[in-house]
Structure formats: structure tokens, C-alpha cells
matplotlib code that plots the C-alpha trace (Angstrom):
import matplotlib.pyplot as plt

x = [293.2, 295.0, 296.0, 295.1, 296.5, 297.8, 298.7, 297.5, 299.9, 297.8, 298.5, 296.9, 297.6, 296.7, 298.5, 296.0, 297.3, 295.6, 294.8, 294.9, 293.1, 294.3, 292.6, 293.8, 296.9, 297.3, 296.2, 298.9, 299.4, 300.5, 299.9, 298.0, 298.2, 294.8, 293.9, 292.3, 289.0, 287.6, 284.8, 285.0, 282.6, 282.2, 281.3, 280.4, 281.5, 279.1, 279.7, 276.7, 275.6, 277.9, 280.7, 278.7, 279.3, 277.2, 278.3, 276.5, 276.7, 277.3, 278.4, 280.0, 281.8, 283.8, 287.4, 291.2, 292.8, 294.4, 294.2, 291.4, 291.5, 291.6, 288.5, 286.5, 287.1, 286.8, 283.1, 282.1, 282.9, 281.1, 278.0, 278.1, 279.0, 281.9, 283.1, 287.2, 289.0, 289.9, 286.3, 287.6, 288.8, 290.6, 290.2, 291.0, 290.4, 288.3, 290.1, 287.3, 286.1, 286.7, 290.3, 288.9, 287.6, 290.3, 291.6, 287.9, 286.1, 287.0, 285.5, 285.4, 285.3, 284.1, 284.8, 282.4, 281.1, 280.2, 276.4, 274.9, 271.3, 270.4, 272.0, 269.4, 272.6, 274.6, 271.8, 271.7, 275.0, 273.7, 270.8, 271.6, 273.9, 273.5, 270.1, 268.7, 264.8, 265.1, 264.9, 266.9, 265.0, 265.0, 268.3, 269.5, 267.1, 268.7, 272.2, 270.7, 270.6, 273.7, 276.1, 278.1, 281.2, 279.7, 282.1, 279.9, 281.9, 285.3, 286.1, 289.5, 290.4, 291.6, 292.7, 292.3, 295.8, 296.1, 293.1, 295.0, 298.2, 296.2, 295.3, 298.8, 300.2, 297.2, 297.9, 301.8, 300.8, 298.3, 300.5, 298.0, 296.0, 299.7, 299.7, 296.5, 294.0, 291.6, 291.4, 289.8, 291.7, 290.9, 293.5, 293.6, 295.3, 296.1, 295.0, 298.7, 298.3, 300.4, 299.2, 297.6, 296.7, 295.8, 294.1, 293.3, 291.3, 288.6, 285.7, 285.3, 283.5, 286.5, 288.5, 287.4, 286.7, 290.0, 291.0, 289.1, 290.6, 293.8, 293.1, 291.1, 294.1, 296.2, 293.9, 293.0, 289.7, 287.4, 289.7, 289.5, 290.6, 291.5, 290.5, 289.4, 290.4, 288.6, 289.8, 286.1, 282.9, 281.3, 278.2, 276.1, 277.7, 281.3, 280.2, 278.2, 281.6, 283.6, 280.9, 281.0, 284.9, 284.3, 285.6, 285.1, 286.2, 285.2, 287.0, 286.3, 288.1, 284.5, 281.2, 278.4, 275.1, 272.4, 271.9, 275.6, 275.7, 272.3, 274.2, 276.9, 274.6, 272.3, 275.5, 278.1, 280.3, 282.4, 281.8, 284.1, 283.8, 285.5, 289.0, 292.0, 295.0, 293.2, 289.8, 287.0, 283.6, 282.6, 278.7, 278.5, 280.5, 280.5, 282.8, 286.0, 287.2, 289.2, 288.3, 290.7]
y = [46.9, 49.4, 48.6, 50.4, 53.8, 53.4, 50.4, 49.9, 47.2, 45.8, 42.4, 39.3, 38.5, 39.0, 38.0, 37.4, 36.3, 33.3, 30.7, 27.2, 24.5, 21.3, 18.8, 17.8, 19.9, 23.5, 26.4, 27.7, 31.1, 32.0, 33.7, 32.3, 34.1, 34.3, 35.2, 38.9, 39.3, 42.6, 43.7, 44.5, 47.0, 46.8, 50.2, 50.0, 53.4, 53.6, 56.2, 57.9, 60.3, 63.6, 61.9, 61.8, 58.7, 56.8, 54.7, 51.6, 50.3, 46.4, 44.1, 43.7, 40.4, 39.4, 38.4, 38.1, 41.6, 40.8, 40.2, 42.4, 42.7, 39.2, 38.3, 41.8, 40.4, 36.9, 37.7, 40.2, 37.5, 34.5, 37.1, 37.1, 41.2, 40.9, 38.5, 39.0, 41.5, 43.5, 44.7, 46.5, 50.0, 50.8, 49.6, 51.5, 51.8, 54.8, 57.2, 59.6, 56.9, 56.6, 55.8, 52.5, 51.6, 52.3, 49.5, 48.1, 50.0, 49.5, 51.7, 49.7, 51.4, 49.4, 50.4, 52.9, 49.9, 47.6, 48.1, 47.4, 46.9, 44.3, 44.4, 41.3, 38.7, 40.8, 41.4, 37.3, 37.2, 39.1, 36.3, 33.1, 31.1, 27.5, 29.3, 30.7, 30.9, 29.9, 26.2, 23.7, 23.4, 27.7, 27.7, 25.4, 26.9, 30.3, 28.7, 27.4, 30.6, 32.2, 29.4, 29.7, 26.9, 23.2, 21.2, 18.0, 18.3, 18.6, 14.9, 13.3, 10.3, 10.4, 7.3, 7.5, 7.6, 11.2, 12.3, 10.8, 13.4, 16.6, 17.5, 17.3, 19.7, 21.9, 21.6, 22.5, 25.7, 27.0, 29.5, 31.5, 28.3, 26.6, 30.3, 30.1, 27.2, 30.1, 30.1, 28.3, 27.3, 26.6, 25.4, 24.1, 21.3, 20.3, 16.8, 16.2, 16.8, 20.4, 23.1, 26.6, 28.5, 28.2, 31.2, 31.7, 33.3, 33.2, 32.4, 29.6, 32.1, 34.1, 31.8, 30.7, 34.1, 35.3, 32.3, 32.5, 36.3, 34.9, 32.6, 35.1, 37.8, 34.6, 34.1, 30.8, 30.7, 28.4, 26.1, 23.2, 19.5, 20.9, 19.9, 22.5, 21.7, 22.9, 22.7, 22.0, 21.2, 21.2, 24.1, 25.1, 28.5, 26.5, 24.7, 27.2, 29.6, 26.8, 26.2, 29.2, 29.1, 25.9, 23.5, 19.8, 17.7, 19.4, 18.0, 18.6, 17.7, 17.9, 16.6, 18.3, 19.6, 18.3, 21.1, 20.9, 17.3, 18.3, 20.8, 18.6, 16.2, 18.7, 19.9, 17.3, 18.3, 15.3, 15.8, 14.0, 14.9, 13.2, 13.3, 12.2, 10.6, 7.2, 7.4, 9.3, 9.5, 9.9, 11.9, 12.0, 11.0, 11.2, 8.5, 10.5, 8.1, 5.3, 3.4, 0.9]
z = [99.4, 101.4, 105.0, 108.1, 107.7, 111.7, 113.6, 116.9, 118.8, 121.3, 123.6, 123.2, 127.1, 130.2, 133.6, 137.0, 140.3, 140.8, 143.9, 142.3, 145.1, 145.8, 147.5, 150.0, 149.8, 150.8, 148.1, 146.1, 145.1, 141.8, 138.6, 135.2, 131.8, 130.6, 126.7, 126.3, 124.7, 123.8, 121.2, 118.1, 116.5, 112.7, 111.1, 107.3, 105.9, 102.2, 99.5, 98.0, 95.7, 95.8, 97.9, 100.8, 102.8, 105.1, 108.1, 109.3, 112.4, 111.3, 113.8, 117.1, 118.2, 121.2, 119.8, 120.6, 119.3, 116.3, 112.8, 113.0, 109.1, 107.8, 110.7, 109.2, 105.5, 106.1, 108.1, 104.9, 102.9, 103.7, 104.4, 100.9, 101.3, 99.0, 96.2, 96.7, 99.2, 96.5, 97.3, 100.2, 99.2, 103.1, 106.9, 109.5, 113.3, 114.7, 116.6, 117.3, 120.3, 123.9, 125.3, 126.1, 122.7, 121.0, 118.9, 119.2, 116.5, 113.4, 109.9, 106.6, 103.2, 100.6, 96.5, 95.0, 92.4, 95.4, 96.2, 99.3, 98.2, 101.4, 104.9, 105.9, 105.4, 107.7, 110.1, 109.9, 112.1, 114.9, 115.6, 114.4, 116.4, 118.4, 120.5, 117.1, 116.6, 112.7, 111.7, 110.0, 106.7, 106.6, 107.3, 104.3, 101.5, 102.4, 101.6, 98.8, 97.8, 98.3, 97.7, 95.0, 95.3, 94.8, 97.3, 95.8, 92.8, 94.3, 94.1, 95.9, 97.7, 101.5, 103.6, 107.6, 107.6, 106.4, 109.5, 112.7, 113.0, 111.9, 116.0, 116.3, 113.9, 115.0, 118.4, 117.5, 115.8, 118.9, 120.4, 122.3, 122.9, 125.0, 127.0, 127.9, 127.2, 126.3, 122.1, 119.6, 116.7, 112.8, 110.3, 106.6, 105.1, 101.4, 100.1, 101.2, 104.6, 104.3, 106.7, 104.4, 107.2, 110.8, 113.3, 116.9, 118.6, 122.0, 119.4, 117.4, 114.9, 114.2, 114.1, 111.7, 109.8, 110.3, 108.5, 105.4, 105.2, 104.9, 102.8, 100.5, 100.7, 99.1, 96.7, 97.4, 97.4, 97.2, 99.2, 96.7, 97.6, 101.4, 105.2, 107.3, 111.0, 114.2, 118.2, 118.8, 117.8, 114.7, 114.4, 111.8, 111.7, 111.0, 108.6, 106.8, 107.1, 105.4, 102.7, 101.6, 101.3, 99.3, 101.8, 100.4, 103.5, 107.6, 110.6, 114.3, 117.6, 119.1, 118.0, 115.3, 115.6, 113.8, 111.8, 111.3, 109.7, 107.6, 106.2, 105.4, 104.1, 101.4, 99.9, 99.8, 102.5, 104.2, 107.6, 111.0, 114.5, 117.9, 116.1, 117.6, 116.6, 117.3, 116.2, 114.3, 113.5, 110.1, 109.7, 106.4, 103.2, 99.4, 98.5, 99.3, 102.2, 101.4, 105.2, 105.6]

ax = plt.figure().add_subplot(projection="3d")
ax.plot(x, y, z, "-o")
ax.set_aspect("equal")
plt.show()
């Protein structure tokens, strides 16, 4: 795939004077750096018959300005838009918009061979979310569906051991996060405990999406005998990401939902929430914890 034909540098910060209240001392003035969140706007650019192309207003999603790609690729894929990145002929940002949307809307080319027959997944990301109308038992069967990477299969052994120091090599490697105690963070570990990847960003959703693009630009995909990490809690939309990324093994600093630990439990996802380096709670398990 071929990059963005122009790079738009943009700041992930913001400074604000701020007045921080103490009781009972006396107010102090001073400033705070506080993270930036803009929107994004999605555009899928289609080709048709007679080179004519066809642009689809797809998306739009609050997010920290950056790695704008790998979150566009990583959300296409686990849609179930594209199979691999290389599905992505060219992305680029639109420069027939607004001075203030520039940098915000973004135009993605897919191949010629790549056939948009059903936009209903996509449309699925504009509605469901922790206040969504559609129920448990819907939600599942429509994974059933699209699923293609059985983490059931993918079989390893993990002592508690390896679980406790995880928040602290995430923690170490949340830059934006130690600024301004305004990101979410997702990270990936081998069975080893080595740190893959790890992305920031003011939604736990993109987070997440930007990534599983970097993973999938590394090729690494489905993440087999890995543990996906999260500064939060554990939603549905999370864990469906990291199911479809094959994710075996789902750990949270937060708690689940209950859709969240169904999910889990119908396809064979190990599933912890309240991490810390003292304690955990295990929701759902296959046999791949050794519990000493």
C-alpha cells in the first residue's frame, strides 16, 4: 500500500492555564497539558465501471491525531472490509475541506479486485457501542458469522506470574498518557511476556484499532499465543476487535461487561479484568492458566 502522498504534522497536545483548588489551601494558578482530540472523517473512495469512482461517506470518530493510517486499516479490518492491508491501494488526507478540517478527513482507495457488495458491517460501527439497542445473543450469532481465526484452538500455558508486571511495562510505554492522563492505551505481549506493539490514543476504540493496523502492516496477524493489554475496561467492542485479530488470552486494568465475558465465553477467549501487579480476576478460562 502506498502511503499518504502528503504529511500533515499535527500535535498531539494541548496546553490550558488552569486553576487547581485546594482545600483548604489557596487556588493555584498554573498550566496542564491536556491530550487533543479531533474527528476523523472516513471517506471510502470505490472504483467503478469506466474509471469512475465513488466516495462513501463511512465513518467519523473522535481520536488523538496520529497514526491515522494504522487506526483507518486496523477499523476496515476487523469490519471484515479487508482481508490484509495490501487491500488498500492509497490513503490520503483531503485537501479540498475547510482550514479547520484539514488533517481530519481522510480518502481511502481500496484495490480494483476488492468488492464492496455490503456496507451493513461498517454501518454496525456507527450504532453499536456500550448504549446499543441490539442484544447479546444478536450480537454473537453475527460474529459467528464473520469470524474467521478460532482463538479456542490456540492452546498455551501461562502462570500468574507472567500477568502481574504487564501494567507496568504498559504504563512505561504511555507517553501521551504520563503528559496528560487523557489516553487509553492497548498493547500486545508474546507468550514470553515481550511487548509487539502498544497505541494511544483518547478512545479506547482506536486504540485499539490503530493497534491491530500495526500489527497487520507487520504481518502478524492473527496474533497467535499473545496477550492483548488494555488501560481500562473490558467492552464488547474490545473484545470483538481482538477476536477478530485472533487474540487467544484479553487482559484489562478495568472490569468487563457482560456481553464482554459472553463473548469470551462462546469463542474460547481467556478473559481477566481488575489487573494489577497484585491481583486479578479471571472471567473465563480454557485451561490455559497454570493458577498457582
Amino acid at each position: 500500500m502506498r502511503r499518504s502522498s502528503k504529511f500533515i504534522e499535527r500535535n498531539y497536545y494541548r496546553k490550558f492555564s488552569t486553576l487547581v483548588v485546594y482545600k483548604p489551601a489557596v487556588p493555584l494558578h498554573s498550566e496542564d497539558t491536556v491530550i487533543v482530540e479531533e474527528p476523523l472523517e472516513i471517506r471510502m473512495i470505490c472504483s467503478k465501471d469506466n474509471d469512475v469512482y465513488e466516495s462513501i461517506p463511512l465513518y467519523t470518530t473522535m481520536r488523538t491525531p496520529g497514526d491515522d493510517e494504522e487506526l483507518i486499516i486496523g477499523l476496515l479490518f476487523s469490519e471484515g472490509v479487508i482481508k490484509s492491508s495490501q487491500d488498500v491501494e492509497h490513503i490520503s488526507y483531503c485537501e479540498n475541506v475547510e482550514e479547520d478540517r484539514m488533517g481530519n478527513v481522510v480518502n481511502v482507495f481500496l484495490k480494483r479486485e476488492v468488492s464492496i457488495r455490503d456496507l451493513s458491517s461498517l454501518l454496525r460501527v456507527s450504532y453499536i457501542n456500550s448504549a446499543c439497542g441490539l442484544c447479546g445473543k444478536l450480537a454473537i450469532e453475527y460474529l459467528k458469522r464473520i469470524l474467521v481465526n478460532d482463538v479456542r484452538e490456540d492452546f498455551f500455558i501461562l502462570n500468574d506470574e507472567y500477568f502481574y508486571y504487564l501494567p507496568e511495562v504498559l504504563k512505561e510505554h504511555q507517553g501521551k498518557f504520563s503528559l496528560t492522563g487523557g489516553t487509553h492505551a492497548c498493547a500486545v505481549f508474546d507468550e514470553k511476556g515481550n511487548l509487539l506493539g502498544v497505541k494511544e490514543d483518547v478512545g479506547r476504540h482506536n486504540a485499539m484499532d490503530k493497534l491491530i493496523g500495526y500489527m497487520l502492516r507487520s504481518n502478524r496477524i492473527p496474533l497467535k499465543r499473545t496477550c492483548l493489554l488494555v488501560s481500562g475496561r473490558a467492552s464488547y467492542e474490545l473484545v470483538y476487535k481482538a477476536l477478530t485479530a485472533g487474540v487467544p488470552v484479553f487482559a484489562s486494568i478495568g472490569a468487563p461487561s457482560s456481553l464482554a465475558v459472553e463473548l469470551a465465553k462462546e469463542f474460547g477467549m481467556t478473559l481477566i479484568g481488575f489487573l494489577s501487579k497484585k491481583r486479578f480476576v479471571v472471567y473465563n478460562d480454557i485451561g490455559r492458566l497454570a493458577i498457582q
